[in-house]
C-alpha positions in Angstrom: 19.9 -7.7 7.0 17.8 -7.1 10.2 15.9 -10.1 11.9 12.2 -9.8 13.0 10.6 -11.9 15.7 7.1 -13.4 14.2 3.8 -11.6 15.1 0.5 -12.2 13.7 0.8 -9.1 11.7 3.1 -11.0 9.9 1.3 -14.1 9.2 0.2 -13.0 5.1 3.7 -12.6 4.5 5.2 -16.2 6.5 2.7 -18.2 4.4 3.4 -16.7 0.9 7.3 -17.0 1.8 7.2 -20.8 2.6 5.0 -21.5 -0.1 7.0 -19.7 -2.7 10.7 -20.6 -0.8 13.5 -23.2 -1.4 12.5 -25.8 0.9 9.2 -24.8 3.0 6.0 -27.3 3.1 2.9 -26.8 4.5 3.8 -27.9 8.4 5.5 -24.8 8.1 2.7 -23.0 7.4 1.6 -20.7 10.1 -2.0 -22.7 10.7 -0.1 -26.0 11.2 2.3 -24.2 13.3 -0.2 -22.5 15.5 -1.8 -25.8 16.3 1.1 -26.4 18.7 0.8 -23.1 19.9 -1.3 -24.6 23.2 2.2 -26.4 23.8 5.2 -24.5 22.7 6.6 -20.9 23.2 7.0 -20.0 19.5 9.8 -17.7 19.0 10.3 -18.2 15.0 12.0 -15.2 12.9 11.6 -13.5 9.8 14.9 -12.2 7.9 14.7 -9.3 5.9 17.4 -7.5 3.4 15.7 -3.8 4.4 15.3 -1.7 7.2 12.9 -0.7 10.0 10.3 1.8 10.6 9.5 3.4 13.4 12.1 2.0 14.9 11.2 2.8 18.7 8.1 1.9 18.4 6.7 -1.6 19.3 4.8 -1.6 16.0 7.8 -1.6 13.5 7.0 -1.9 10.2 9.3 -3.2 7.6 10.8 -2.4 4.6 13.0 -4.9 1.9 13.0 -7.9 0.8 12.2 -11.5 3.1 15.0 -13.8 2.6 14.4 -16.6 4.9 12.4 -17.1 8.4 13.6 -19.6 11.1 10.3 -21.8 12.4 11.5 -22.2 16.2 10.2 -22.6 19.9 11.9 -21.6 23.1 12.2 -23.7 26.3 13.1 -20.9 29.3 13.7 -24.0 31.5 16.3 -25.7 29.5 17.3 -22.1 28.1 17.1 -23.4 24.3 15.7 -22.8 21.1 13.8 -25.9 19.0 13.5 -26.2 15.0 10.7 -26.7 15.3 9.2 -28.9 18.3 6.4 -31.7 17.2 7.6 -31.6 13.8 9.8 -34.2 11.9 12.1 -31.4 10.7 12.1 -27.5 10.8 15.5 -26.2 10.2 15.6 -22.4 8.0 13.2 -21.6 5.2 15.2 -19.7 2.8 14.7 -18.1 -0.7 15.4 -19.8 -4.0 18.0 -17.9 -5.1 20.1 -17.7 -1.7 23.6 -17.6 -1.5 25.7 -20.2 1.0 27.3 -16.9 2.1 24.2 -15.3 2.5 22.8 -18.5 4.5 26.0 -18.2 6.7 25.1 -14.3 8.1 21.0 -15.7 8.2 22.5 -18.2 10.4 24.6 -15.9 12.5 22.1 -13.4 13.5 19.2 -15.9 14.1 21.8 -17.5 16.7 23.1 -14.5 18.0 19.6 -13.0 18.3 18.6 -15.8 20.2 21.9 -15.5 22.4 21.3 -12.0 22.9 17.8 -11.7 23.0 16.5 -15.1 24.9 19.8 -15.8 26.7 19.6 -19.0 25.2 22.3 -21.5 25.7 21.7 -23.9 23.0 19.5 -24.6 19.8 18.7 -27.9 18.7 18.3 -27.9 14.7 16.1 -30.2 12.4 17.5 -29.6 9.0 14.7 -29.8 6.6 16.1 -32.9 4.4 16.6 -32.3 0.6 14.0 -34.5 -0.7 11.3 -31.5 0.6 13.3 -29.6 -2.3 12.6 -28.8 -5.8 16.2 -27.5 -6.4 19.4 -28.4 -4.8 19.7 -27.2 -0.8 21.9 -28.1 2.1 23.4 -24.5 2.5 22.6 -24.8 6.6 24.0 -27.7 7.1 27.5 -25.8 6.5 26.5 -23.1 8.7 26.1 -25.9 11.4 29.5 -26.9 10.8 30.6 -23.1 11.2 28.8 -22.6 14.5 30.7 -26.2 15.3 27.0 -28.1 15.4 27.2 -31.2 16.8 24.8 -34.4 15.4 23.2 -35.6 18.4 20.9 -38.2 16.9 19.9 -39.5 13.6 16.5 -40.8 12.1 16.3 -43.3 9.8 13.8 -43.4 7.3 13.0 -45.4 4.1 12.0 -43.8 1.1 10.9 -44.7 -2.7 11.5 -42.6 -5.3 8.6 -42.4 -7.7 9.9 -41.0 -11.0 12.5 -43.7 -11.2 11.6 -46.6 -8.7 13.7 -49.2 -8.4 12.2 -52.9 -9.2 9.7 -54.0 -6.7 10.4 -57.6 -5.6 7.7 -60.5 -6.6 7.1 -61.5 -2.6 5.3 -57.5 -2.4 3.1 -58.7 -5.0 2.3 -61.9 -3.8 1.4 -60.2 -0.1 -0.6 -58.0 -2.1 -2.2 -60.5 -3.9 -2.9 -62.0 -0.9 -4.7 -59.5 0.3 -7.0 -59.0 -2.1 -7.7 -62.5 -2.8 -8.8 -62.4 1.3 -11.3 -60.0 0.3 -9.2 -56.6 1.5 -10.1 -53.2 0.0 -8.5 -49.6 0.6 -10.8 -46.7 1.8 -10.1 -43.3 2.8 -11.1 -42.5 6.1 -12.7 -39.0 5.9 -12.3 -36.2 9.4 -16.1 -36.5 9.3 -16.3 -39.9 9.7 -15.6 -40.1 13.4 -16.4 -43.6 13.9 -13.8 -45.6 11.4 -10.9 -42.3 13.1 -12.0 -43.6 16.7 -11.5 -47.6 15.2 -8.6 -47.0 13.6 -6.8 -44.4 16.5 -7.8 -47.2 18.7 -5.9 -50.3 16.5 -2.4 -47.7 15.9 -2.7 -47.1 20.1 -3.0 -50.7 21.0 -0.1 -51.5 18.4 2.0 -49.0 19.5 1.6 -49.5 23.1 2.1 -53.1 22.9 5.2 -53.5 20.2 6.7 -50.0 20.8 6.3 -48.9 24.2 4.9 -45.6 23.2 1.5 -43.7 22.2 0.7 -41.8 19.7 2.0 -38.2 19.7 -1.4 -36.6 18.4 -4.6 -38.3 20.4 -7.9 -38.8 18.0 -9.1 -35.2 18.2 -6.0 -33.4 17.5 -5.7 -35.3 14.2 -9.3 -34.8 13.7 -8.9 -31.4 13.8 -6.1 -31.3 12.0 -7.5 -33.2 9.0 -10.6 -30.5 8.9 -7.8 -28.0 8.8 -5.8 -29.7 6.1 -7.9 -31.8 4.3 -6.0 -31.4 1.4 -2.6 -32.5 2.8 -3.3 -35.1 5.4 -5.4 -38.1 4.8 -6.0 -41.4 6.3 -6.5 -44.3 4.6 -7.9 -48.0 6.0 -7.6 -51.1 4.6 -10.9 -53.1 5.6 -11.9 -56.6 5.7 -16.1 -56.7 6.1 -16.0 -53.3 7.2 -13.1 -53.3 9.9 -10.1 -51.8 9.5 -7.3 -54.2 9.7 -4.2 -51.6 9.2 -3.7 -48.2 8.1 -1.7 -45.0 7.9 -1.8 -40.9 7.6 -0.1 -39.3 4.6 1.0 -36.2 5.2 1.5 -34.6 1.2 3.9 -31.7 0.8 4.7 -30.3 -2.7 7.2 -33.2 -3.7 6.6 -35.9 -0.9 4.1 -38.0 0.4 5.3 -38.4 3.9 3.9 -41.9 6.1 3.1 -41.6 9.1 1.4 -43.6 12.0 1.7 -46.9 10.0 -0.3 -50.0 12.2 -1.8 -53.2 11.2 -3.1 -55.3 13.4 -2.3 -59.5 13.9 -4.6 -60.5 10.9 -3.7 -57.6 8.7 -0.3 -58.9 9.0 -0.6 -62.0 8.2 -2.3 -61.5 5.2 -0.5 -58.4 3.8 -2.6 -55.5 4.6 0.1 -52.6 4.4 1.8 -54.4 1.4 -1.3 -53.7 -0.1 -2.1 -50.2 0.5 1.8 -49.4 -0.2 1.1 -50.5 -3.4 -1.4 -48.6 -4.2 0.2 -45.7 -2.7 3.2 -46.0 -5.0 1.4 -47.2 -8.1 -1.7 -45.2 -7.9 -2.8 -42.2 -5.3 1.1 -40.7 -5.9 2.9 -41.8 -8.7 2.9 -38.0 -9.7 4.7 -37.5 -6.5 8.8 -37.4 -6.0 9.0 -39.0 -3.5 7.1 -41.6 -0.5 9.0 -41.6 2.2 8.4 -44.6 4.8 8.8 -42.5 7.8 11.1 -43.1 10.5 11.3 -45.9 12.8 10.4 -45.8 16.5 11.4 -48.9 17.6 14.0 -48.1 20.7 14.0 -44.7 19.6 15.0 -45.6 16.0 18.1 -47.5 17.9 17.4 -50.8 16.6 15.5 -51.3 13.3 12.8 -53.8 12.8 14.0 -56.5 9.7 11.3 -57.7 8.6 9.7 -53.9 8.2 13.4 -52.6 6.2 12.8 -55.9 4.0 9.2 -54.6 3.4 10.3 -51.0 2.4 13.2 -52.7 0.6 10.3 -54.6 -1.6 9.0 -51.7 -2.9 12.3 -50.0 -3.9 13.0 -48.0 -0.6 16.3 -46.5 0.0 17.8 -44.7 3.2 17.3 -40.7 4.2 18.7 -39.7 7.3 16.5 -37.0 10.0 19.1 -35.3 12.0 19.4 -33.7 14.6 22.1 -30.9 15.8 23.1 -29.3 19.1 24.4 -26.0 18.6 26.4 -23.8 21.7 25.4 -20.3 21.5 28.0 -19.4 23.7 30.9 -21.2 20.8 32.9 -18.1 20.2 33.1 -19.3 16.2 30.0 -17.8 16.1 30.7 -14.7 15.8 33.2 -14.9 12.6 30.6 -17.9 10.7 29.4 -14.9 8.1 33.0 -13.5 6.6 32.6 -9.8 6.2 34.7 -10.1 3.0 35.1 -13.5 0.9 37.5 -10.9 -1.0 39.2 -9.9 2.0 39.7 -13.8 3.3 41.3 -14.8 0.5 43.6 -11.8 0.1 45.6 -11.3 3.5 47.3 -14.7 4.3 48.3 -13.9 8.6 51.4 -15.6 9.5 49.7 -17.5 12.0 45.4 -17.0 12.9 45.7 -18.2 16.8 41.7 -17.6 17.1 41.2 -19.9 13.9 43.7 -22.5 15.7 42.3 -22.7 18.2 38.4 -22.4 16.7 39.2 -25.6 15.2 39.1 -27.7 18.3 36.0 -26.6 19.2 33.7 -27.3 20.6 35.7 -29.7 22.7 38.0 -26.8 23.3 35.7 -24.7 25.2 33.8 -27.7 26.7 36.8 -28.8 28.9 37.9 -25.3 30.1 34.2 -24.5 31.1 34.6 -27.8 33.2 37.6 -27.3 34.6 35.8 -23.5 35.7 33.4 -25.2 37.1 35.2 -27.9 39.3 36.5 -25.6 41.5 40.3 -26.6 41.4 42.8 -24.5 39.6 46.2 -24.9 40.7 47.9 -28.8 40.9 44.9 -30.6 40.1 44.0 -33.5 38.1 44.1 -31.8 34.4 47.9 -31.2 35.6 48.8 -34.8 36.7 46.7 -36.5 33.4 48.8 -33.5 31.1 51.8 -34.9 32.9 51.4 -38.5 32.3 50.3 -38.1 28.3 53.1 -36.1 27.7 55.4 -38.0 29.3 54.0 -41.2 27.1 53.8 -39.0 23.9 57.8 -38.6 24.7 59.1 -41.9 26.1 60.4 -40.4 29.5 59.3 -41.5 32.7 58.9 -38.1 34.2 57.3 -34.5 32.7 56.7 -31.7 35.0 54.6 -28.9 34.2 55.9 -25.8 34.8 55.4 -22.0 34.2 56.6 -21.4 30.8 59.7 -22.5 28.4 62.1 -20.3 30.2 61.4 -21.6 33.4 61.7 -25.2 32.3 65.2 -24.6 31.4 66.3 -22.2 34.8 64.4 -24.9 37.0 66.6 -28.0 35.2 69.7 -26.1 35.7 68.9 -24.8 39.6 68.4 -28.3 40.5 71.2 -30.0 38.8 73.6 -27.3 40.8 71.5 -28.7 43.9 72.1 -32.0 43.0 75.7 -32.5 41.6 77.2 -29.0 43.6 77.6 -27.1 40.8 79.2 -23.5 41.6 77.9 -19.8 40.6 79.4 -19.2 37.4 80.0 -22.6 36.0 79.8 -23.1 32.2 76.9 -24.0 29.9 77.9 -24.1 26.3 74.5 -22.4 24.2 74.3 -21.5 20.5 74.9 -17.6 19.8 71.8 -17.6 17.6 69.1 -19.2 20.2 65.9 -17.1 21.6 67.5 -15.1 24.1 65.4 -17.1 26.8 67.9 -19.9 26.7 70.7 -17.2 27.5 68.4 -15.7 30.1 67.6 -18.9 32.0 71.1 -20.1 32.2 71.6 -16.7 33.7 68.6 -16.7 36.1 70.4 -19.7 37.5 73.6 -18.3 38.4 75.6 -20.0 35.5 77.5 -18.8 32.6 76.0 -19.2 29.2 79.0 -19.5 26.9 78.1 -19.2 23.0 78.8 -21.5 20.1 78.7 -20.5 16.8 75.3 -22.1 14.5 75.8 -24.4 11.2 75.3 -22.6 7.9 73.5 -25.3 6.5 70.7 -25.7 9.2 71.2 -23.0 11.4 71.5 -25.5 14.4 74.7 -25.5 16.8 77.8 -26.4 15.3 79.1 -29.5 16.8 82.8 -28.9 15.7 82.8 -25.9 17.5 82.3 -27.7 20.9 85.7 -28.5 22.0 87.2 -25.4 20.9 85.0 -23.7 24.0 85.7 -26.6 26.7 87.0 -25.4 29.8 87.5 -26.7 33.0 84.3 -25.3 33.9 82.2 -26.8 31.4 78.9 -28.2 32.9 76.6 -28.6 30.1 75.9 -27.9 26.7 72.4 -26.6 25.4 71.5 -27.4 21.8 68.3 -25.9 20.9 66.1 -27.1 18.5 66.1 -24.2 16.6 62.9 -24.2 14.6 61.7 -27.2 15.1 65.1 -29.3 13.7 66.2 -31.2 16.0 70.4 -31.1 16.4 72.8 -33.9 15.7 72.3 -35.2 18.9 74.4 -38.7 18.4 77.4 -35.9 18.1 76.2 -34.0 20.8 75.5 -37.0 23.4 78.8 -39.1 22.4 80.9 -35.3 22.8 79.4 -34.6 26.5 79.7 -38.3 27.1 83.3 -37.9 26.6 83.7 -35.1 29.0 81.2 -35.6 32.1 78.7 -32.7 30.9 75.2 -32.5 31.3 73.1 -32.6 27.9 70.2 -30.3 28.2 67.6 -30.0 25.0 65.8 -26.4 24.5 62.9 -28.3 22.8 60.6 -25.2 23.4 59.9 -24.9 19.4 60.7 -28.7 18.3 57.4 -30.5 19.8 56.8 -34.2 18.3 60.4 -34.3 16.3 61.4 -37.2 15.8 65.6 -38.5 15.9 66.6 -42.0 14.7 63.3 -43.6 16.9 63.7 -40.8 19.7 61.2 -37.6 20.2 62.8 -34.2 21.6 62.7 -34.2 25.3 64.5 -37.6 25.3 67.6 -37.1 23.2 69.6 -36.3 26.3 69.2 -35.7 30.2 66.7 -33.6 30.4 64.8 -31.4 28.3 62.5 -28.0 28.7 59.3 -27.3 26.7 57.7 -24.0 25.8 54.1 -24.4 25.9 53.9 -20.7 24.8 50.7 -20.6 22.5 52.1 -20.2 19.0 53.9 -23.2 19.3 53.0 -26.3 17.5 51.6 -27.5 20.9 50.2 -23.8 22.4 48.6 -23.5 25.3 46.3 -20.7 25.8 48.6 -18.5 28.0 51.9 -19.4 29.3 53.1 -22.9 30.5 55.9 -25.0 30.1 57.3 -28.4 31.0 60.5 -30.4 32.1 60.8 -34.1 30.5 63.7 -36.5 31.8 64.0 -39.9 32.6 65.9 -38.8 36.2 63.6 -39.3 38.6 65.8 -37.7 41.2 66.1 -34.9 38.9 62.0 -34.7 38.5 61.6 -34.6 42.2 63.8 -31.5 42.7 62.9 -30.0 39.7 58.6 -30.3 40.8 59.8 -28.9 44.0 61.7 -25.6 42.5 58.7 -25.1 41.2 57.0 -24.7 44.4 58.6 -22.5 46.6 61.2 -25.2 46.9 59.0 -27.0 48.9 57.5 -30.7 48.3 55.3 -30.9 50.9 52.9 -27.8 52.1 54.9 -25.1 54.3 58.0 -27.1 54.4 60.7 -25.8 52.3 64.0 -27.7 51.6 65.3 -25.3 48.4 65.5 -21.7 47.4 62.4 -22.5 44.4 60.3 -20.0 43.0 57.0 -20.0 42.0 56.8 -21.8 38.5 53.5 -23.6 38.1 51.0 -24.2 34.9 47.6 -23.8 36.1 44.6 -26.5 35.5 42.8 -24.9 32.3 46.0 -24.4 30.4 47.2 -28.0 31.3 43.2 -29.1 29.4 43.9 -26.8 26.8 47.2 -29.2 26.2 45.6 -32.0 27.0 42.5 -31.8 23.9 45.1 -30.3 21.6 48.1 -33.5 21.9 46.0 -35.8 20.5 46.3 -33.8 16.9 49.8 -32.9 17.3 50.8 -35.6 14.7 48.2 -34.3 12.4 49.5 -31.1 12.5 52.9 -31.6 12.3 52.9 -33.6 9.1 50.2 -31.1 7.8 53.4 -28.6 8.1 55.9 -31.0 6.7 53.3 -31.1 3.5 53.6 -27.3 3.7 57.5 -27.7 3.9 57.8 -29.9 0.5 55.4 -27.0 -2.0 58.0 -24.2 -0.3 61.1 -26.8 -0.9 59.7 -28.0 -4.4 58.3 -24.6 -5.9 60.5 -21.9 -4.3 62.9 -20.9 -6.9 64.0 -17.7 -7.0 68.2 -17.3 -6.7 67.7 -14.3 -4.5 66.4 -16.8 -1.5 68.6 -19.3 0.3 66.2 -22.3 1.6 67.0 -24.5 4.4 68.3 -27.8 3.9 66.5 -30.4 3.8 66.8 -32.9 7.0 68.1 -35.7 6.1 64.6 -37.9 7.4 61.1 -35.7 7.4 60.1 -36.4 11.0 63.5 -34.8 12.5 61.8 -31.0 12.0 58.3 -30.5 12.9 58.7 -26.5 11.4 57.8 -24.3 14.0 59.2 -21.6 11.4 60.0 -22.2 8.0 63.1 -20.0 7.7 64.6 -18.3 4.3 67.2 -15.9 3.9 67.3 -13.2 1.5 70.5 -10.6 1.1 68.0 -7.7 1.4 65.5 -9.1 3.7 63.5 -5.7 4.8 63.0 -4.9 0.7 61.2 -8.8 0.5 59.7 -8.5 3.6 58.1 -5.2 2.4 56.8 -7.0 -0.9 55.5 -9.8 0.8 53.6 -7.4 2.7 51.9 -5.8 -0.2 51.0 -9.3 -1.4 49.1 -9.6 1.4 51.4 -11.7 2.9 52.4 -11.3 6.7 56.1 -13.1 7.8 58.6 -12.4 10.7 61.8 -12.3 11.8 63.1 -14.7 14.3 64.9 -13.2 15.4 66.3 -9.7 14.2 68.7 -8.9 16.7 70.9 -12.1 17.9 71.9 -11.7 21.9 75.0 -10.5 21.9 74.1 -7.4 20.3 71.1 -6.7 22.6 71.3 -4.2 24.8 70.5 -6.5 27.6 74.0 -7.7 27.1 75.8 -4.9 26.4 79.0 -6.7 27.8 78.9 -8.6 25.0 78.4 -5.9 22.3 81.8 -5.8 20.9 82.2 -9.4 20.4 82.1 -11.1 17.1 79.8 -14.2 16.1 79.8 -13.8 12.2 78.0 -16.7 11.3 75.3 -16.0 13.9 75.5 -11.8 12.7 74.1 -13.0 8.8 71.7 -15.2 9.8 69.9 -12.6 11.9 70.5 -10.4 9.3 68.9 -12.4 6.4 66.4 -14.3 7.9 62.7 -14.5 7.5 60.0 -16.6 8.4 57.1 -17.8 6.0 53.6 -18.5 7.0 53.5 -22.4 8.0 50.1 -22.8 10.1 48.6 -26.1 9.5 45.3 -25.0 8.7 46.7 -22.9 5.8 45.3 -24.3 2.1 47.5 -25.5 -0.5 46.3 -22.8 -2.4 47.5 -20.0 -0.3 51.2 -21.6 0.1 51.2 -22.2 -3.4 50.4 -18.3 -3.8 53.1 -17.5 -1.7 55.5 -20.0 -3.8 54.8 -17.4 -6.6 55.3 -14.0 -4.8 58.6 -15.4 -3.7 59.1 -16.3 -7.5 58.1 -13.3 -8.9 60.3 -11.2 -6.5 63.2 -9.4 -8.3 65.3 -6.7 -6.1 68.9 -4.6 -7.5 71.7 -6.0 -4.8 
């Protein structure tokens, strides 16, 4: 498809489009249009399924098919694009037999052609509504939601629906009656007749003005001229009492509706039922063969506070609500770009083990909107998004104290550096650590001059194995480490009572266990102090690195926040050895819009959790148990294991089906540690060699984890 700016050359082909198209009426026509050309910098498009002629020259022809064009002005000041200024509505004018995945790449390239070609910053969209439509429509309004549109205001209007009206109530015919009995007669007001236009613009003015605040949008001779124009589609009709009009209104008539507008009566028109009358005849008589009369919208406040006694007069006659919106659309919103899928095919084929761009596409636009204010403020480092990050996360935990930091790994060195500045640990104390952990726990309790020594994992749920513990007690025993390996939080009672026993320090690796939940408790306040990986896979990502420290020490946070910074806690002075460990302000926003819908996401995994648990069947995969309450594993991964995991990762592959391995080498077989090469850690050597992770995103569909459920069913392999 190739998108065409309007010209007048073009003008033939506009008019027998919207006359022929899904939803176009005559103010979309290019004569109604141009009116407002005197006011508005039009900048509408045409959409073609073709090609160009001539395609360097200014005079490009084209040839294909017209499958929509976009009415629209542009305002250089405010840098945006209007669908369509001084109308009611204007949103895209597409082609009966349309596809919504067709409307999708319409919508894509009229907004990036405006992005690209205007440097527009924003559009602000009138969708036409669906009672302008002879067959079903509303395809746009999901291309709204795939640009992240956001409704910005919303027009009330009453309307009637001719074909099957609903029963008009007795007092409308007793106004009516009134009317008529006080000698009142309808008479339409011709564009010729200049006089009874000048007597009745005058009567809507004063009424307006005095009850409303505001004037008219067209004066006398624009709607003049617009009636000698369109004499067939807007008409004024009077009601008259000895030859003055009392009240009144223009109809505007489209194919299907008869659209009200400028409604006025004055004092005595009211009081004896002027408009009830000429509604009356509107509905029974002048358009009966109509669809629709739609009441128009009120003005009051803006629309913000509607008038009772005028809803109970368009309620008389059988009037129901339809809603004139309004959307704001960001043409810099990044989900732009992917709104038209290349491939519906290809979508539903590949299943990614986790879409980061589509995470984090789904908190848009607030996403975006933060970061682009924290840009703009000027302050990067240690700022207020830091302190606010801080404080939430600390009350999303239950500790007094949380710490941002530089990433996960850092979190953990920085808890352990300080402790050995606070309680005199030595170089080459103990810190008991499971074998099987990320090799980031190993590496921080190295970084800070300590020993990491390693505890065999449970079987069962692949967490550390608390009868292990004593067995590896020595007399220089500091700590033990359980990680909450992914996302399941250990048997911390065990753990805490154990350490308890023996004067140790209980630090949580919660890096992959955000929002778990333990008998009341979340991680990062199971024992004295807990690191965070903020690393942006996690079920709480940033969008870089950053980490955190939680505790309930507050001696511990102090020294802690200083290692951080140079050691130092106020500016040049420096009382530790610290390092430079510090989240900067945009990824402390990007936290800070994304924990509010942790929850969400974390039982949308647990949902994920019970299909695998309930429909994986095959004897060839071993599932993790189950915990014994949901909200102690948040799955961060959703591990299996498999005797020949490379052979099912392979099939799972051609499935279209991407896993991983976490983690396919465990640390005392990395080369990193090649001291440790030679030992022995059984139960830690199968795991690593069996496991494999399954897809568990939160915005993945039943339907794809169900179609995983049967690959995993279906796959056979010879042991």
């Amino acid at each position: 498809m190739i998108v065409v700016p309007y010209s007048l050359k073009y003008k033939q082909a506009w008019d027998a489009f919207v006359a022929e198209s899904k939803n176009g009426t005559f103010l979309l026509l290019r004569d109604f249009m141009d009116y407002h050309a005197d006011r508005f910098f039009d900048c509408s498009l045409l959409v073609y399924e073709g090609e160009l002629d001539n395609e360097e020259s200014d005079d490009r022809e084209v040839q294909g098919h017209l499958k929509a064009v976009m009415p629209a002005n542009w305002v250089e000041k405010d840098r945006t694009v209007y669908s369509h200024q001084g109308l009611t509505y204007g949103g895209l004018i597409v082609e009966k037999e349309i596809t919504q995945q067709e409307v999708l790449a319409v919508m894509q390239m009229v907004m990036q052609y405006y992005h690209d070609m205007l440097q527009a910053e924003t559009m602000v969209y009138k969708p036409i509504p669906y009672i302008y439509s002879p067959y079903p429509t509303g395809e746009d309004l999901y291309a709204l939601f795939r640009a992240n549109g956001r409704l910005v205001s919303r027009g009330v209007s009453s309307v009637v629906t001719l074909h099957n009206p609903l029963h008009m109530r007795t007092l409308r015919q007793r106004q009516a009656r009134k009317a008529l009995d006080h000698n009142y007669y309808i008479d339409r007001v011709l564009e010729s007749n200049r006089q009874e236009v000048h007597e009745y613009w005058e009567l809507l003015t004063s009424v307006l003005v005095k009850n409303h605040g505001v004037r008219p949008v067209h004066s006398e001779d624009e709607i003049v001229l617009l009636m000698q124009r369109f004499p067939r589609e807007i008409k004024l009709f009077a009601v008259k009492h000895d030859e003055h009009i009392v009240a009144g209104c223009v109809v505007f008539v489209t194919r299907q509706v008869a659209h009200i507008q400028y409604i006025a009566a004055g004092e005595e028109g009211r009081e004896y039922g002027a408009l009830d009358l000429l509604f009356r005849h509107l509905i029974n008589e002048r358009y009966k063969q109509m669809e629709y009369l739609d009441f128009g919208i009120s003005t009051e406040r803006g629309g913000a506070w509607l008038n009772p006694g005028l809803i109970f007069q368009k309620e008389g006659f059988g009037a129901r609500t339809v809603c004139y919106d309004i959307y704001e659309v960001d043409l810099n919103d990044n989900s732009i770009q992917d709104m038209a899928l290349q491939s519906l095919k290809e979508e539903d084929d590949a299943i990614a083990f986790l879409n980061l761009k589509q995470l984090n596409d789904s908190f848009e636009p607030q996403l975006s909107q933060t970061v682009g204010r924290v840009i703009r403020s000027g302050w990067y480092l240690q700022g207020r998004q830091n302190q606010m990050f801080e404080r939430q996360f600390a009350q999303y935990c239950g500790t007094r104290n949380c710490i941002l930091v530089g990433n996960g790994m850092d979190a953990l060195t920085l808890i352990l550096r300080a402790y050995k500045a606070l309680l005199g640990w030595a170089d080459n104390d103990e810190v008991i650590v499971p074998a099987n952990t990320f090799i980031a726990t190993i590496l921080a309790i190295e970084e800070a001059r300590l020993k990491p020594v390693l505890c065999e994992p449970s079987m069962q749920d692949y967490l550390i194995d608390t009868q292990r513990l004593e067995a590896l007690l020595t007399e220089r025993t500091r700590a033990v480490m359980p990680v909450h390996l992914y996302g399941r939080v250990c048997n911390m009672q065990v753990i805490n009572a154990w350490a308890k026993t023996h004067g140790l320090r209980v630090v949580e690796d919660a890096a992959q266990a955000h929002g778990a939940l333990y008998h009341g408790c979340r991680a990062g306040h199971l024992g004295d102090a807990a690191g965070f990986s903020f690393y942006p896979g996690k079920n709480l990502g940033a969008m870089g690195d950053a980490g955190c420290v939680t505790t309930d020490d507050d001696e511990l946070a102090r020294v802690v926040r200083m290692m951080g910074n140079y050691g130092s806690g106020e500016k040049y002075i420096n009382q530790y050895r610290g390092m430079n460990s510090r989240a900067d302000e945009v990824q402390a926003a990007v936290l800070g819009v994304k924990l509010p819908r942790l929850d969400a996401d974390n039982d949308r995994r647990r949902q994920i959790a019970r299909i695998y648990y309930d429909g994986i069947q095959n004897p060839l995969i071993t599932l993790p148990t189950r915990p014994a309450q949901a909200e102690e594993h948040v799955y961060y991964v959703f591990p299996i294991r498999c005797p020949d995991r490379e052979t099912l990762q392979r099939y799972l592959q051609d499935c279209g089906i991407q896993t991983l391995i976490h983690y396919p080498v465990p640390p005392h077989r990395q080369e990193a540690f090649r001291e440790w090469n030679t030992q022995r850690y059984p139960v830690t050597e199968r795991i690593h060699r069996e496991i494999l992770s399954l897809p568990i995103s939160p915005l993945m569909t039943d339907e794809q984890v169900k179609r995983i459920v049967h690959a995993l069913n279906e796959f056979t392999v010879d042991l």
